[in-house]
C-alpha positions in Angstrom: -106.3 -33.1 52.2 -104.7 -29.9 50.9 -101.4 -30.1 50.9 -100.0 -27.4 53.6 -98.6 -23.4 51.9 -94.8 -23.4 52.2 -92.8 -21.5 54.5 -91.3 -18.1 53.4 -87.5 -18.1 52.9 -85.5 -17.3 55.4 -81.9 -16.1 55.0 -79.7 -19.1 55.1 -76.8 -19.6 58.1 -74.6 -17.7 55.1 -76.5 -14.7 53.8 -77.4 -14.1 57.4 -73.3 -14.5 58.3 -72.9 -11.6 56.0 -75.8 -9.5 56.0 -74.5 -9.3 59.8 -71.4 -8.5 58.4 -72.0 -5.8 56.2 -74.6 -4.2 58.8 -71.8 -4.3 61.1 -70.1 -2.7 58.5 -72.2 -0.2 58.0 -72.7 1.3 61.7 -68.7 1.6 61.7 -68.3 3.7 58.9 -71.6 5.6 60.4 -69.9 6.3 63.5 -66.7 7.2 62.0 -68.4 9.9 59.7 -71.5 10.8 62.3 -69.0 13.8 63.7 -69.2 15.5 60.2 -72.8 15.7 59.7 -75.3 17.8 60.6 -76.3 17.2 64.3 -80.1 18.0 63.8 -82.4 16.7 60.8 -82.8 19.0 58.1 -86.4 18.0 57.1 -89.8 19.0 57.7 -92.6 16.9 58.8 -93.6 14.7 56.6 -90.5 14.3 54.0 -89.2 11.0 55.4 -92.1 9.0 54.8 -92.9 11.4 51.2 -89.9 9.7 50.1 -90.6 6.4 51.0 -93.2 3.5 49.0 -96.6 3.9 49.7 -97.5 0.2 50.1 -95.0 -2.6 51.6 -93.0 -5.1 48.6 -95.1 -7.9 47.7 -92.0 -9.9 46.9 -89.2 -10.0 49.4 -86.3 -7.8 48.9 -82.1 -8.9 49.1 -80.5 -7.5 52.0 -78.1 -5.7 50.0 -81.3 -3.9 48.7 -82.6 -3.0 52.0 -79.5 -1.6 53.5 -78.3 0.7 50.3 -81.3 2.6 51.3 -80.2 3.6 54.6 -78.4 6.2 53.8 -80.9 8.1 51.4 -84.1 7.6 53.3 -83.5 6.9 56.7 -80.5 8.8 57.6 -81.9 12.4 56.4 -84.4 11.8 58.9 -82.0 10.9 62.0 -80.8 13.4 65.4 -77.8 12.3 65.4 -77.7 11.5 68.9 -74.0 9.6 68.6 -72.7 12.7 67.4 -69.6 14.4 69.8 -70.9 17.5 68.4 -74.6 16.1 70.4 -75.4 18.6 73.7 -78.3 18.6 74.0 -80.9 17.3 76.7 -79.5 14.5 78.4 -76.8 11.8 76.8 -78.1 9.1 75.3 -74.7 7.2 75.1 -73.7 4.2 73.4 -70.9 2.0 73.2 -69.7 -1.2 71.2 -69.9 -3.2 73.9 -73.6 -2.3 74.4 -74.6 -2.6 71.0 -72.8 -6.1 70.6 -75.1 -6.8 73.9 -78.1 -5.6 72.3 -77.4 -7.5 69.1 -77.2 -11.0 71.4 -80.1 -10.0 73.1 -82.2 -9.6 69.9 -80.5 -12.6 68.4 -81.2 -14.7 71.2 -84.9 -14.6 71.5 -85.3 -14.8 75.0 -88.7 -13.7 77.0 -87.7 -13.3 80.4 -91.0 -13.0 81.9 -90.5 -16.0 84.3 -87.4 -17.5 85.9 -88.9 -20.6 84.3 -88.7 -18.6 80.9 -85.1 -18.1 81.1 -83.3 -18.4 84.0 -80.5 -16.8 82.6 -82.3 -14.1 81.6 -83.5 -13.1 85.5 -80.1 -14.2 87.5 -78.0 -12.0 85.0 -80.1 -9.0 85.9 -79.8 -9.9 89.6 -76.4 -10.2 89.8 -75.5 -7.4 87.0 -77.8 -4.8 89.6 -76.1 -5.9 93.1 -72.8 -5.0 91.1 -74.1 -2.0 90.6 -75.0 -1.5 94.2 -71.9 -2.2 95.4 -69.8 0.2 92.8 -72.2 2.9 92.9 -71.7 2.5 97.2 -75.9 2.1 97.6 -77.8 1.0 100.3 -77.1 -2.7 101.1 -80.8 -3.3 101.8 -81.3 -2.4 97.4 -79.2 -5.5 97.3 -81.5 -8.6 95.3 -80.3 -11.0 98.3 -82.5 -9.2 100.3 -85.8 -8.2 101.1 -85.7 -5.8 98.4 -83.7 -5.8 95.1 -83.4 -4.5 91.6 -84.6 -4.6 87.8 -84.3 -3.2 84.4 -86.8 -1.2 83.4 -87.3 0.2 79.6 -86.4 3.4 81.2 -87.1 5.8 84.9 -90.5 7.1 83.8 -91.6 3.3 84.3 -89.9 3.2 87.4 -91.6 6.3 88.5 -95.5 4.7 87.8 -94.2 1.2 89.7 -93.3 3.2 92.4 -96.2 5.5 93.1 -98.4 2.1 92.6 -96.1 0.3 95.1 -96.5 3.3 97.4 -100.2 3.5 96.6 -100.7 -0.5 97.9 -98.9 0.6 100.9 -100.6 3.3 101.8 -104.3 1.1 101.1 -103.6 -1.5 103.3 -103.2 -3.8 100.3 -106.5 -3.2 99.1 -106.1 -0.2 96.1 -104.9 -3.1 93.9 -108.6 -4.8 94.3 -110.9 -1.7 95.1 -109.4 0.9 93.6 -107.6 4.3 95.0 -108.6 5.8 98.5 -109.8 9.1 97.4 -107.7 10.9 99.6 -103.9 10.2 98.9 -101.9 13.1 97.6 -98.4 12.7 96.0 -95.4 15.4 96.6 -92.7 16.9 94.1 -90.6 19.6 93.3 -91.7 21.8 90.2 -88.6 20.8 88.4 -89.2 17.6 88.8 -89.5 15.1 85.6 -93.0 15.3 83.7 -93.3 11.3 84.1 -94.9 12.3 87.8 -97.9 13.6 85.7 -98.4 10.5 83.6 -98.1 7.7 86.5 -100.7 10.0 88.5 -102.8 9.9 85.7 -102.4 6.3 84.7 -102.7 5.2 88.4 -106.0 6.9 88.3 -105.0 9.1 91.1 -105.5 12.0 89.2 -102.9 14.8 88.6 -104.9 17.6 90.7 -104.1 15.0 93.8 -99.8 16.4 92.5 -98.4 19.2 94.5 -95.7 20.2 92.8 -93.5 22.0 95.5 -91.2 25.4 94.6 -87.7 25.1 94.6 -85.1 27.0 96.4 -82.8 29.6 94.3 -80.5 26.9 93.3 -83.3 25.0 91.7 -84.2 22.5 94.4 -87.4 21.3 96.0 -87.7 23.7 98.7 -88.4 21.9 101.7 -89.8 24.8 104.2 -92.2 24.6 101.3 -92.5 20.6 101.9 -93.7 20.7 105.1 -96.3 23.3 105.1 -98.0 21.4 102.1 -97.8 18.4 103.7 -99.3 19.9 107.0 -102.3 21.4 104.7 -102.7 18.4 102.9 -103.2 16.7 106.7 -105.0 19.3 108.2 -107.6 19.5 105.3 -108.2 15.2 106.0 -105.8 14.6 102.9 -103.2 11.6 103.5 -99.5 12.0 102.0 -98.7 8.4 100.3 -95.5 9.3 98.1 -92.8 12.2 97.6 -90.4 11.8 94.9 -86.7 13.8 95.3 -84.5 14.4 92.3 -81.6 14.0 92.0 -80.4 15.7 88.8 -83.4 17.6 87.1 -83.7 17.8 83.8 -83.8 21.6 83.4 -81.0 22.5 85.8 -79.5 19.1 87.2 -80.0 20.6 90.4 -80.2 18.1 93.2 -83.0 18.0 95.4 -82.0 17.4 99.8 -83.0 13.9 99.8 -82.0 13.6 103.3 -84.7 16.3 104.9 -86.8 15.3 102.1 -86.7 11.6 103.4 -87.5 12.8 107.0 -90.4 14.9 106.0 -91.4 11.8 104.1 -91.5 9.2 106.7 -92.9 11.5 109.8 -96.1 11.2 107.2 -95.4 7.5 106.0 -95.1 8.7 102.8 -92.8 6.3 100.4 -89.6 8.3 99.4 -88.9 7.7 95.7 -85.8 9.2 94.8 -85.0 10.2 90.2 -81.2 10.0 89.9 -82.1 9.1 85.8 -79.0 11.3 84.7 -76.8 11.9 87.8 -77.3 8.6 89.4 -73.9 6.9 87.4 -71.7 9.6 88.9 -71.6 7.9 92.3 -69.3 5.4 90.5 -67.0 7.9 91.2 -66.1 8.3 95.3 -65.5 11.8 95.2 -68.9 12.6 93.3 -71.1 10.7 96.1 -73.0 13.0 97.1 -75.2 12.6 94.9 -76.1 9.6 97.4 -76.9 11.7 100.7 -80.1 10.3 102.0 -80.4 7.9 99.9 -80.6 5.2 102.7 -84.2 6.7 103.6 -85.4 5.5 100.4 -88.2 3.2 99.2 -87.1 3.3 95.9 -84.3 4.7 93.5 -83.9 4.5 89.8 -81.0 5.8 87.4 -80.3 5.3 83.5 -76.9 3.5 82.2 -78.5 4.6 79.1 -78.0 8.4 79.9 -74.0 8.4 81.4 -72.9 4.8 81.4 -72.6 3.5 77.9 -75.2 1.4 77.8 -77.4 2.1 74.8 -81.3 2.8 75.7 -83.6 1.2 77.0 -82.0 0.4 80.3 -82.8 2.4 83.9 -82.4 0.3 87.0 -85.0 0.5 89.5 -84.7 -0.8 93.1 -86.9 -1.1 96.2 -85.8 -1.6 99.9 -88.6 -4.0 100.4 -89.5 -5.5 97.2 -93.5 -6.8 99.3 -95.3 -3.7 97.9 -94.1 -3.9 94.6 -95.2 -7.6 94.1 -98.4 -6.8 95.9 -99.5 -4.0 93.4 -98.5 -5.6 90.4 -98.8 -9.4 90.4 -101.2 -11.5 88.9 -100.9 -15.3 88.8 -103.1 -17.2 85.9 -102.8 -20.6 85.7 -101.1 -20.9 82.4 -98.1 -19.1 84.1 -98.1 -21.5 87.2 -94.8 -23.6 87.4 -92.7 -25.0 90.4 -90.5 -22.5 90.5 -92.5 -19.9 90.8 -94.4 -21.7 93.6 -91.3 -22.3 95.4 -90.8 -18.7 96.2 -87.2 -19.3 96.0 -87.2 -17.8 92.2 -87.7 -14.2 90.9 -90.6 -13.6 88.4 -89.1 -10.0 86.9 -92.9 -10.1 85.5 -93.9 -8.9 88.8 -91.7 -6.0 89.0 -92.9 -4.1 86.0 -96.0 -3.2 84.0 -95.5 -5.5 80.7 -95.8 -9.5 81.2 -93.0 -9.8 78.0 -89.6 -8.5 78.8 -86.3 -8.5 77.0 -82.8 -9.6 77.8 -81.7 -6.4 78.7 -79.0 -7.6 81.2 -76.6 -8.6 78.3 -75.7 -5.1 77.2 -75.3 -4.2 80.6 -73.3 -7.0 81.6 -70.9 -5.9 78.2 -70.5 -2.8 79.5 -69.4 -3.2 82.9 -66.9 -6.1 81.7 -65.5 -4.5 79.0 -65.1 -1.1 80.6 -64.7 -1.8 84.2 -65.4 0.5 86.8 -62.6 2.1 86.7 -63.1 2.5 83.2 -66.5 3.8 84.0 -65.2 6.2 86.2 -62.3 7.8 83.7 -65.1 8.3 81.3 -67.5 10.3 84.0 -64.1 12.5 85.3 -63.2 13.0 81.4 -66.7 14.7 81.1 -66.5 16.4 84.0 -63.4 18.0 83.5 -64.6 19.5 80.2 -67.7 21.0 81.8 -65.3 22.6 84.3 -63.3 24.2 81.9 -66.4 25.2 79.5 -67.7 27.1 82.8 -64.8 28.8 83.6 -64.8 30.0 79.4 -68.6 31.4 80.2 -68.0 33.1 83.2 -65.1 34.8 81.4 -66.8 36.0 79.1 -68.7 39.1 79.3 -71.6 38.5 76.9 -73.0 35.3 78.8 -74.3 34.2 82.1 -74.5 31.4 83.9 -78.4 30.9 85.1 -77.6 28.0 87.5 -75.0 26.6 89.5 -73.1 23.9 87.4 -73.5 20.3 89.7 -71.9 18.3 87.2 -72.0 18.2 83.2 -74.4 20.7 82.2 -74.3 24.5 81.8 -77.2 26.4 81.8 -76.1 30.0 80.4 -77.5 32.7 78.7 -76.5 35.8 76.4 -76.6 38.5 79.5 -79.7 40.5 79.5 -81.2 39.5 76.7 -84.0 36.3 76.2 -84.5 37.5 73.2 -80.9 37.2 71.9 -80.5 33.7 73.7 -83.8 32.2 71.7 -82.2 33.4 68.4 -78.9 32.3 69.3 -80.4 28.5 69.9 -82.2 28.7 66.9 -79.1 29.7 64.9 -76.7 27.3 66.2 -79.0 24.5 65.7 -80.0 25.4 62.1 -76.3 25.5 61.3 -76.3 21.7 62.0 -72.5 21.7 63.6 -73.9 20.9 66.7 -76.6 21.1 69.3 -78.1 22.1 72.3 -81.2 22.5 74.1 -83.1 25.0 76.2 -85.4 25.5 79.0 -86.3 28.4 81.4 -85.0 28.8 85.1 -86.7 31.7 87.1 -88.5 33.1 83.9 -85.0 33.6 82.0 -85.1 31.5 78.4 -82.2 29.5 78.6 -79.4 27.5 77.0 -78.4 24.2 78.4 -75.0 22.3 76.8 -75.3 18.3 78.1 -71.5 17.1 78.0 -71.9 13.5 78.0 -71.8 11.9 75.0 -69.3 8.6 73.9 -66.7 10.1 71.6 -67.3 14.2 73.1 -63.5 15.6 73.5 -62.1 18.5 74.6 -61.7 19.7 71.1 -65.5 19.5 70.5 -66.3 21.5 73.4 -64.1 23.8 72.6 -64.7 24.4 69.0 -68.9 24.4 70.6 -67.7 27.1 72.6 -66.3 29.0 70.0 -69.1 28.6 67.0 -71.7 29.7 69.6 -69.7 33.2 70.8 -69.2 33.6 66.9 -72.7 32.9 66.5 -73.8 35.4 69.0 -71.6 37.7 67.6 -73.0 38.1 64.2 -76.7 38.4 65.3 -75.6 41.2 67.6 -73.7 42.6 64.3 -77.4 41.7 62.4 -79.6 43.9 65.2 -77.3 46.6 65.4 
């Protein structure tokens, strides 16, 4: 008998000790110089893997070998998303706490499909999300003691396809899971609404043509005059309304959507109410920023991302349902290899049954860092900072006569423009960008191109909005000086 191939070497307890070490290393002195370099990637497409080895090492490489190349090859090609100097889109925040919580989850190995699989893994997650009702002041009936509950999903465009097939079971009777969609089921949002509507109506096989997308008001929300009469077509025509989705926060104008006579139209027509909070949901930590609750308790479902404003590196959104029946019913599946007496108890929670993967990660531990290490009322202090530098960054743009603000500010994003001029406002993006000392993003609001400056980011003081503020109206200056 041939005697069995070796196994490859693995880094002993030592070189792992300090390979951790001097990775560790690394990511500090990153962050500490990330401030200073250009925001956005200087590279075309391409150039990163151009300067990288065609074919994979035969022979395994040191550690040392693997990290000194970091800096030359990888980090050319990085958005420096951890930047202060970072405005663009949404935050994508991280914090020490959170990475420390990702780097236990990694090095921990844990598959948290079933309770059996790690119970740790599921009654963290539980207990980390009914925190999270109770600080953010949610309805009690999101609570996991419950009928309904929470769980982690990689992020709220996941949250959005479990919903709509949730709502889709619902509205079939418990029969779309086995015989497919009913043909006439029509799903209802506002135009601003986030782009993951279009994807779950396509994966779900309900088609995007069966999407209205409803106009929104002149502050950017769903328009709910507008609402009703669709939804009153959609009956009158022999159409059924299954699921209406209300944002809170949208991602061109952060504009929220009137959940409460949203939630009304909704359940005269039995439709399930999902309500998008991804960005603005973490404000609520704060009491005098609760608003961004209002109608929340006529919710189905509700999802927001600690990995957009809570420190919490991505992927993290917590989804929750007020009756958890519909979700299980769409999306489990029991083979035998997966049967165990938990499970069959009914008094454990299978998070496989909640999402669209079997596998799932320890997500809970960065989370759970987080919230410890910060506290709410940490939490909170870091929300009010941000918010107080939007504050004074809109008062600086309505000051000033060569800009305009495009949207009502709700809470740490300005939408603005260069006054009268689209053309002016494109260049001015592309400029500031290019420059690499910071950046922002754009989109359009009532035809007009415009600029939007995110303040949300870890290490973002008032000294980095400020100097922002200053480089763009020094920007804009010179290309009026350049078409003149």
């Amino acid at each position: 008998m041939a005697a069995a191939p070796n196994p490859p070497r693995h880094l002993s307890d030592e070189e792992f000790r300090r390979a951790g070490y001097a990775l560790i290393d690394w990511l500090i002195d990153y962050r500490a110089r990330v401030a200073e370099l250009p925001v956005m990637p200087r590279v075309a497409p391409g150039d990163i893997r151009a300067g990288l080895p065609a074919a994979p090492p035969q022979a395994g490489e040191s550690f040392d070998a693997i990290l000194a190349d970091l800096a030359p090859l990888i980090e050319p090609g990085l958005m420096h998303w951890q930047s202060p100097n970072f405005f663009g889109y949404f935050p994508a925040n991280a914090s020490p706490p959170a990475i420390l919580g990702e780097l236990l989850s990694a090095g921990l190995g844990q598959q948290g499909m079933l309770w059996q699989t790690s119970p740790a893994c599921t009654e963290l997650e539980s207990l980390v999300l009914d925190w999270l009702v109770s600080a953010l002041d949610l309805p009690a009936r999101f609570r996991t003691d419950g009928q309904g509950g929470g769980v982690i999903q990689d992020s709220a465009s996941s949250a959005t396809l479990c919903a709509l097939l949730a709502a889709r079971e619902r509205a079939s009777a418990w029969q779309a899971r086995d015989d497919g969609n009913p043909a006439s089921l029509v799903a209802y949002c506002s135009a601003d609404a986030h782009s993951s509507l279009d994807k779950a109506m396509s994966i779900a096989g309900l088609g995007r043509a069966r999407l209205r997308k409803i106009a929104t008001d002149g502050a950017q929300r769903l328009d709910v005059a507008a609402l009703a009469q669709a939804l009153d077509e959609d009956v009158a025509a022999g159409l059924r309304p299954f699921f209406v989705c209300a944002t809170v926060g949208t991602t061109a104008a952060l504009a929220i959507d009137p959940v409460a006579a949203i939630g009304t139209l909704a359940a005269r027509h039995g439709a399930w109410l999902h309500v998008d909070a991804a960005m603005a949901g973490s404000a609520a930590l704060c009491p005098e920023l609760r608003f961004v609750n209002d109608g929340l308790e006529q919710a189905d479902s509700y999802c927001f991302n600690p990995h957009k404003w809570l420190l919490t590196n991505f992927d993290c959104d917590c989804f929750y349902v007020a009756d958890r029946e519909p979700l299980l019913r769409a999306l489990s599946v029991m083979p035998e290899y997966l049967r165990n007496a938990a499970s069959d108890s009914g008094a454990a929670i299978d998070y496989r049954d909640w999402q669209i993967p079997l596998g799932r990660r320890f997500r809970a531990l960065k989370l759970w860092f987080v919230l410890r290490s910060y506290g709410i009322e940490g939490l909170r202090q870091f929300v009010r900072h941000h918010l107080a530098l939007a504050a004074e960054l809109e008062a600086l743009i309505v000051a000033d006569e060569a800009f305009e603000l495009l949207a009502p500010r709700t809470l740490n994003l300005l939408c603005f423009a260069c006054r009268d001029d689209d053309a002016l406002s494109r260049a001015l993006l592309e400029r500031v960008n290019a420059e690499g000392r910071l950046f922002i993003s754009h989109t359009v609001i009532d035809g007009r191109y415009c600029l939007r400056l995110c303040i949300g980011q870890t290490y973002t003081t008032r000294s980095h909005v400020l100097a922002a503020w200053q480089h763009i109206r020094a920007a804009r200056a010179a290309l009026s000086g350049e078409s003149s």
